[in-house]
C-alpha positions in Angstrom: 13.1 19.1 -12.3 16.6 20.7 -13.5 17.9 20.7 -10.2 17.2 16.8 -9.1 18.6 16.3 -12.6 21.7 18.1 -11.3 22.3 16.1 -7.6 20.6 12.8 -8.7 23.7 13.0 -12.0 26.5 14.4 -9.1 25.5 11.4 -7.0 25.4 8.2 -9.8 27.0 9.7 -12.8 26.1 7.8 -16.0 23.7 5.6 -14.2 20.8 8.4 -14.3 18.9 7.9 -17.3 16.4 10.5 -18.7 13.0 9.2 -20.4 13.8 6.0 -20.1 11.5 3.3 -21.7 9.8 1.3 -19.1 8.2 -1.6 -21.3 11.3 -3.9 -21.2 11.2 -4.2 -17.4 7.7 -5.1 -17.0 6.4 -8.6 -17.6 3.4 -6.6 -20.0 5.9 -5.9 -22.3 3.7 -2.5 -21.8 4.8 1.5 -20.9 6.3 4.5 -21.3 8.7 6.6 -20.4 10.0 7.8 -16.9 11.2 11.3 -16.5 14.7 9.9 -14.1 15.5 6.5 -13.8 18.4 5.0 -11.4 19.1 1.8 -10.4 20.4 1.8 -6.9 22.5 -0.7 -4.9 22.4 0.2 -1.6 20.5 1.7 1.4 22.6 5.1 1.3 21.9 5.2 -2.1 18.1 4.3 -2.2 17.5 7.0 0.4 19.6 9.6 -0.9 17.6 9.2 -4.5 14.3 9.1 -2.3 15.1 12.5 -0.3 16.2 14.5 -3.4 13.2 13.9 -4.9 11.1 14.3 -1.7 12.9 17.5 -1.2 11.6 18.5 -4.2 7.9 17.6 -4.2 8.6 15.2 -7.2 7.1 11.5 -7.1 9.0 8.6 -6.2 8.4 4.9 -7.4 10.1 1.8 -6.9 10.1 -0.6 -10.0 10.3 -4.2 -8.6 10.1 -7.1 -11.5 7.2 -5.3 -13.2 4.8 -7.8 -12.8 1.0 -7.2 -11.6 1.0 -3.8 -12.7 0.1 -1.5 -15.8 2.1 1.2 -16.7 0.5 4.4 -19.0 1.5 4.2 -22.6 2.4 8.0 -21.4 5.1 6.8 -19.2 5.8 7.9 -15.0 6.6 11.5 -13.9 8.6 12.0 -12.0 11.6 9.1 -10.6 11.8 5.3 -10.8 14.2 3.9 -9.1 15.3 0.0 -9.2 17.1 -1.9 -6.9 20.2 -3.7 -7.7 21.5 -6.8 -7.2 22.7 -6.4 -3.8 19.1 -6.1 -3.1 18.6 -9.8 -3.7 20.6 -11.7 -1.3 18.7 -14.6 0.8 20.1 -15.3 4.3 19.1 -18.9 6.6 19.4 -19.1 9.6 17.8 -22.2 11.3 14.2 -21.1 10.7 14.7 -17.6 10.4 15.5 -16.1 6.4 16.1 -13.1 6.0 15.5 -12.1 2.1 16.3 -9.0 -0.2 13.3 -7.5 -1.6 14.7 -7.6 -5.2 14.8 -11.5 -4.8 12.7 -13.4 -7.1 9.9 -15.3 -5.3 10.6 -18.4 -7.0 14.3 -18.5 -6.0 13.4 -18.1 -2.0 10.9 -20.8 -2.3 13.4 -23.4 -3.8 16.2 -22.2 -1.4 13.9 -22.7 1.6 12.5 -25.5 0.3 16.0 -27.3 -0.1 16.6 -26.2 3.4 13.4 -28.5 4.6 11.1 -25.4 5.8 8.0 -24.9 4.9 5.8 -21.9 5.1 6.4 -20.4 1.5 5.2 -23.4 -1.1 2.3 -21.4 -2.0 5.0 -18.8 -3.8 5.7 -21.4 -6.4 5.4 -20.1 -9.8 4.1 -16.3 -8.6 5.9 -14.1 -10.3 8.1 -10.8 -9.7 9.9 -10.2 -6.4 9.6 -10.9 -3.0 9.3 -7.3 -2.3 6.5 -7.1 -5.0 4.9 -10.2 -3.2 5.0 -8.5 0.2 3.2 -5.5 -1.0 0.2 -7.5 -2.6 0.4 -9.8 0.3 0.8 -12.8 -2.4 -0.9 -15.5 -1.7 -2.1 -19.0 -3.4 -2.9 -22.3 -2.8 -4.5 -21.6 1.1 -0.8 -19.8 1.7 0.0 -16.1 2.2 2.5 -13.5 3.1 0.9 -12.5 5.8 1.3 -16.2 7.6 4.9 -16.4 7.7 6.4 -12.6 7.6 7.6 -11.0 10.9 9.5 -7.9 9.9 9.5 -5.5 6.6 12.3 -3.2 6.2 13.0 -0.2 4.4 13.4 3.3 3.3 11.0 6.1 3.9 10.4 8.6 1.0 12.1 11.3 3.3 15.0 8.4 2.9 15.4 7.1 6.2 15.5 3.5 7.1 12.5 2.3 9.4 12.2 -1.6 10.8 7.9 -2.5 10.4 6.5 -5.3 12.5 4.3 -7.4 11.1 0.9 -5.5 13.0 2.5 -2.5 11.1 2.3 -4.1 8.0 -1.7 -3.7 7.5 -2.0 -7.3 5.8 -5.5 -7.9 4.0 -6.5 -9.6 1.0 -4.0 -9.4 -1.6 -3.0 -5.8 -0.2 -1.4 -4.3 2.7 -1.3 -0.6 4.2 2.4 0.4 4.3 3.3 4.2 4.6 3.0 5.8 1.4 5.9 5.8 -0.5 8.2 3.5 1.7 10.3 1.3 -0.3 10.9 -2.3 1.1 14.3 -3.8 1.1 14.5 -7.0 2.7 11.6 -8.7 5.0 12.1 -11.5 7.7 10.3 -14.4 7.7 9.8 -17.2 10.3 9.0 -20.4 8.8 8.9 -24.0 10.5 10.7 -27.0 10.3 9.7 -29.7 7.5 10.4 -32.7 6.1 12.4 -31.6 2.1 10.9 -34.4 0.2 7.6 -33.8 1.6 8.0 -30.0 0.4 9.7 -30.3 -2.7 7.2 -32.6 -3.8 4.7 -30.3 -2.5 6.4 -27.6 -4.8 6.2 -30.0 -7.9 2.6 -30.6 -7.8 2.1 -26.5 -7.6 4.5 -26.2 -10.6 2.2 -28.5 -12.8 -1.2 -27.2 -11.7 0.3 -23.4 -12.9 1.9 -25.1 -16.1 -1.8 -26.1 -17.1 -3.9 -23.4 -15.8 -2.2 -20.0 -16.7 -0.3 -18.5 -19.8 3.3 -18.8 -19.8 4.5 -18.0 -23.2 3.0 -15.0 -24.0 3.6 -11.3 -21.6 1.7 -10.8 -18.6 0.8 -9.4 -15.4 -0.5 -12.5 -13.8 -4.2 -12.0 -12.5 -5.9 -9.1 -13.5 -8.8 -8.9 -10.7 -9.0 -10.4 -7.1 -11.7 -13.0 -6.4 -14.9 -11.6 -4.7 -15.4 -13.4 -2.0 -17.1 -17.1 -2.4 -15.9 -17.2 -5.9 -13.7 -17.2 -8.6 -12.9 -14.1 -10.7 -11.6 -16.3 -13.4 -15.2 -18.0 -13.6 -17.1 -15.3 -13.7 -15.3 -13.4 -16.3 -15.3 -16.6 -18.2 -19.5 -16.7 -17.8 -19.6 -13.2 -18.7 -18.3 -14.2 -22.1 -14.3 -12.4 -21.9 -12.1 -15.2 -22.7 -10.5 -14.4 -25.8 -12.3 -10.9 -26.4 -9.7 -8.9 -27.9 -8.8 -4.8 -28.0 -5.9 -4.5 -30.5 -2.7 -6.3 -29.3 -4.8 -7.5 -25.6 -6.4 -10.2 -25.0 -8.0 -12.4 -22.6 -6.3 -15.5 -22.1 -8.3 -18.5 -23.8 -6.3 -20.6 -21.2 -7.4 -18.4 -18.4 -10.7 -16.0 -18.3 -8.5 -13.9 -15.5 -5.1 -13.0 -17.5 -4.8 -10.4 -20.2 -2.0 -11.2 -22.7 -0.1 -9.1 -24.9 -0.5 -10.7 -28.2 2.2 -8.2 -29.6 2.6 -4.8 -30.0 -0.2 -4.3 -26.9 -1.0 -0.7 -25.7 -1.9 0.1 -22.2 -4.8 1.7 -22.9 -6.0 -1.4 -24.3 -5.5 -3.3 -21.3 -7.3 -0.8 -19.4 -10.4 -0.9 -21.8 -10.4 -4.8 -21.3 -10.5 -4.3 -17.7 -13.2 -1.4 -18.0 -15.1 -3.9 -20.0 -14.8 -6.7 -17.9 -16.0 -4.8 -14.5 -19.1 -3.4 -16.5 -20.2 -6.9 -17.8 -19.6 -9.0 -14.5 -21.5 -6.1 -12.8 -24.4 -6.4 -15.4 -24.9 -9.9 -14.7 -24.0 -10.6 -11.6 -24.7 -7.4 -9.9 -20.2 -8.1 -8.7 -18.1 -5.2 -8.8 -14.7 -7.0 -10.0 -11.4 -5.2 -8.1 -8.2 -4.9 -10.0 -5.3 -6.6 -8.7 -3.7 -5.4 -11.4 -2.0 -2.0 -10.3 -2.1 1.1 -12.8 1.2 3.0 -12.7 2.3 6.5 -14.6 0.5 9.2 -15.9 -3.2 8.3 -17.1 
């Protein structure tokens, strides 16, 4: 570790942070500690950190917004790196954007939207990045990633830059199959031609369905499992009795059977032992085995 503390500090100074607290850059409000943090703010940059710790045999992990994921009250070994805000630029050109990866979601929707193409409504309200959305292969509303992407770039974890076409991507349901480790940096998207009244009232109606249905002004991760196929992950929780149970600071949402909130001071081992719970009661009555979308991060 002392020597990637010694070339990650020679190559961004004051910007390396050792042990650095997580929790304030995750929408849980939940986490530890990472052994090297850095925020980065280019491509040279983001693979020079990635090959130093590569060289090194020492994890690698990019920290997006911090939303859909869980990380260890015991913190990450090993780096996080985040990208900065040259990361988050969003380029049109006729039909063709091109957006950082450190975007926020809901900022390319409205700037699309405002353009008159459509494609990307679906994103209205999801949280996080549009990298973060990529790699979970967002989706709502009959609308996915995976419908309007055509290129994902980024940086290997040996930190070299590589150029995915969508087939490359290895889109499924709310997942996708990218090389381990690569960090996305912007993805292209191809979207079609629409009428902008037609979309931003499309965008409008989305807004209020999410203002009624899910938590807003408590922390966190947006939905916890996927829904099994031919039904509703938020129902059957919900029939199984979880919304509301609480586990110290967590909770299930009593607006939402699918979102655990952090009622203050949450730990992440309580989240987890919600989501333990939940899987062994929907399996119980249902005979369901409920999948986290929910991703656990750090050392557990």
């Amino acid at each position: 570790m002392s020597t990637l503390d010694q070339e990650l500090r020679a190559r961004f100074g004051e910007r390396l942070r050792i042990n650095h607290s997580l929790a304030d850059l995750t929408s849980f409000r939940i986490g530890g500690p990472s052994d090297f943090f850095v925020t980065v703010e280019n491509d040279e940059e983001l693979g020079a950190a990635m090959a130093a710790a590569y060289r090194r045999s020492i994890p690698a992990f990019c920290l997006g917004a911090g939303t859909n994921l869980l990380i260890s009250d015991r913190g990450v070994r090993g780096l996080v790196v985040k990208l900065g805000e040259s990361f988050a630029s969003i380029v049109i050109n006729n039909a063709q954007v091109i957006a950082g990866a450190a975007a926020q979601f809901r900022t390319l929707v409205e700037s699309v939207v405002d353009r008159g193409l459509a494609g990307l409504e679906f994103g209205e309200g999801i949280p996080g990045t549009v990298g973060g959305g990529l790699v979970m292969n967002a989706g709502a509303f009959s609308g996915e990633m995976a419908r309007v992407v055509t290129f994902v770039r980024g940086i290997t974890q040996t930190g070299e830059r590589r150029v995915l076409g969508k087939d490359e991507v290895g889109f499924a349901y709310r997942r996708t199959a990218l090389p381990p480790h690569f960090v996305i940096t912007r993805i292209d998207f191809d979207l079609a031609a629409g009428d902008r009244d037609i979309l931003w009232k499309r965008v409008m109606e989305l807004r209020a369905k999410r203002a009624t249905r899910q938590p807003r002004d408590v922390p966190n991760a947006g939905s916890v499992f996927k829904n099994p196929p031919g039904c509703f992950a938020g129902r059957l929780l919900e029939d199984a009795g979880l919304k509301g149970a609480r586990m110290g600071g967590a909770a299930f949402s009593d607006q939402h059977a699918n979102f655990i909130v952090n009622l203050g001071g949450a730990c992440a081992d309580e989240v987890r032992s919600l989501m333990e719970l939940a899987c062994a009661r929907v399996k119980e009555s249902t005979g369901l085995m409920l999948e986290p979308e929910v991703k656990l991060v750090g050392d557990w």
